[in-house]
N, C-alpha and C positions, 0 to 999 in steps of 0.2 A: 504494500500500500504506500503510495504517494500522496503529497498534496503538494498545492502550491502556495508559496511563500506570500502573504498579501503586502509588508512591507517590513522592512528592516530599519533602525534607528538609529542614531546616536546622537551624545548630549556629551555637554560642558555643564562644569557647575556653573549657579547663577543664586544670588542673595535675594531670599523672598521675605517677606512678614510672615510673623507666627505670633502671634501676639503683638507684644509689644519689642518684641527681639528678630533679629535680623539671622536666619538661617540659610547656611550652603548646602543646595541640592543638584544633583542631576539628576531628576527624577523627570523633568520636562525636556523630551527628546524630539527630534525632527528627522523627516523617513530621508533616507539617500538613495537615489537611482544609483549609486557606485559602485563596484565591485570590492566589497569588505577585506581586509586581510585579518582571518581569525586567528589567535595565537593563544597560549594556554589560560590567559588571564581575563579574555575578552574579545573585543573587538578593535583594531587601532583606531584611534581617534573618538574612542567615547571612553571618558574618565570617569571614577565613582568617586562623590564626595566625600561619603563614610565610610570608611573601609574597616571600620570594625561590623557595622552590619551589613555591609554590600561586597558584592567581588570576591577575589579570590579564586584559586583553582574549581570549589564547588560552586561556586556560581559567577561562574565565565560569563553564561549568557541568561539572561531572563528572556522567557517565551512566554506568549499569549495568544489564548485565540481568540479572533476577528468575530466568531460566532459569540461569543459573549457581550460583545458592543451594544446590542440591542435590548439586553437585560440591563444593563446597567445606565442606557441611557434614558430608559422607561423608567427605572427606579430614581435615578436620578432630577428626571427631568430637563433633563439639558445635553445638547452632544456631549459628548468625551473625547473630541478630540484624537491628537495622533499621540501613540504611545500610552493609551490612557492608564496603563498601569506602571508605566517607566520601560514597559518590556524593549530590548532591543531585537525580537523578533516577533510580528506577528503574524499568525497563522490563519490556515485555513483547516479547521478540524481541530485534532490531536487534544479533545476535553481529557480534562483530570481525569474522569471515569471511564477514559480508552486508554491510556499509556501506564504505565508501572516505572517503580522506580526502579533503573536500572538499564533500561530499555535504550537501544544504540542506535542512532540516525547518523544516516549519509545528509550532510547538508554541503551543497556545495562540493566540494572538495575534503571538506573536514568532514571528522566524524566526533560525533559525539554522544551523549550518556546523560539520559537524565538523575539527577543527582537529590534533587530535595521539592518540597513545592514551595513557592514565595511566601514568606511570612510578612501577611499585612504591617507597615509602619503607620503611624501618623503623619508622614509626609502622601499620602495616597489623600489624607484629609483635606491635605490642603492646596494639593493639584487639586482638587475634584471641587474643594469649599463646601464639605459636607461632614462633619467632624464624625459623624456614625459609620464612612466608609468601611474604616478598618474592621470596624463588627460584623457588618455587612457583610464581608467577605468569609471571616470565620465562620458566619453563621451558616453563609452557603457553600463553601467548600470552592466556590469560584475563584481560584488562586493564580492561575498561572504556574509555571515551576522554571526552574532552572536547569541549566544544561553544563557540564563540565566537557573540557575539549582532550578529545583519545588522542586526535591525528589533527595537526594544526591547517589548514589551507584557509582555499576565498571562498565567496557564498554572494549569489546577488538576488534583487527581489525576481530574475528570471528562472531559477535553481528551484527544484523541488524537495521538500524535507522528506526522507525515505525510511521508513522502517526498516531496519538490517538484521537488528536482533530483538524478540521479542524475552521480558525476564516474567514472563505469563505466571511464574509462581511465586513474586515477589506482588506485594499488595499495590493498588493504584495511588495515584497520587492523591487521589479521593480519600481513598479511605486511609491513609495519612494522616491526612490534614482532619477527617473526622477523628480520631485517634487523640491526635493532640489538645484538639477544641473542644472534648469532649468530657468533662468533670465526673463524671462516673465511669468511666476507661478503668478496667480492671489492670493487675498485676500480669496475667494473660494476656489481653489485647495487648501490655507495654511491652512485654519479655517477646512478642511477634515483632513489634516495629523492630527491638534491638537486635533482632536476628537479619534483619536487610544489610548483607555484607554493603549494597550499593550506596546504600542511605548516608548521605552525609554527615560527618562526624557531629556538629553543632545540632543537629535534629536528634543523632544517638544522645549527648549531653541532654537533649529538652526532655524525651521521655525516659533516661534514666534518672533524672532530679522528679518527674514526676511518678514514678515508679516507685521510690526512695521514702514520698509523702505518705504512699497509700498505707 
């Protein structure tokens, strides 16, 4: 299975309001017809402001799909714009409840590995001006996820994102993100997420500290 790429992104940080304080985001990105060069960290020429919660090898790349625009502009009330989640790829298909963590695409040239699903910030509140976003999102599982890069290459919005490996016995991104958002998540349900070799180490840390509580 194939789809096609509906557009690709990148961003510079840039100083917004947040109250009464002045915060640096790249979460406001703009599509580029250009041929990407991906490398292990991301894409060149899109920088992440916070690098303690953004980037890195597990989350090289944020993906999103194009078929969630419609939800979230109806709940919204208002378009959303390009990149409405910050993602630097958006799709066509590939919902959290089709893909599994683990799961290997040909993009372009590169390949890559889905690694974790996006954990809503408060900067999603303040692209969007809706301070319940980030609930919003937990509550529906509508995340987006990330991709870590196996084999570095280019990727352009004319490239199809390809299924190569499917990890069909590791859980979906869905049920993930229900997993963690989910306050009566037994010791079971947690001892399953920490068993996903694929699962990115920072998400093993979140349901072993919530593992820890019970």
């Amino acid at each position: 299975m194939s789809t096609t790429i509906h557009a690709i992104h990148i961003g510079q940080p840039r100083e917004v309001a947040h109250g009464k304080q002045l915060i640096k985001t790249s979460i406001f990105k703009e599509p580029t017809d250009q041929r990407v060069e991906i490398h292990s960290l991301g894409i060149k020429g899109d920088t992440q402001s916070d690098l303690v919660n953004h980037g890195g090898v597990d989350k090289a790349l944020c993906a999103y799909s194009y078929d969630r625009y419609p939800f979230w502009e109806e709940r919204l009330g208002q378009p959303v714009g390009h990149s409405a989640f910050g993602e630097n790829i958006t799709l066509y298909g590939w919902l959290e409840e089709e893909v599994q963590i683990g799961d290997v695409f040909e993009l372009g040239t590169a390949i890559v590995q889905i690694s974790q699903p996006r954990h809503p910030c408060y900067k999603l509140a303040i692209k969007h001006q809706q301070p319940k976003m980030p609930l919003w999102v937990k509550e529906t599982g509508y995340s987006g996820f990330y991709f870590r890069v196996l084999k570095e290459g280019h990727a352009s919005v004319e490239d199809d994102l390809k299924r190569i490996e499917s990890y069909s016995h590791n859980p979906t991104v869905m049920e993930v993100n229900r997993c963690r958002n989910n306050p009566a998540a037994t010791k079971e349900d947690l001892t399953k997420m920490l068993e996903i070799k694929e699962l990115a180490s920072e998400w093993g840390e979140a349901f072993t500290k919530k593992r820890n509580e019970i």
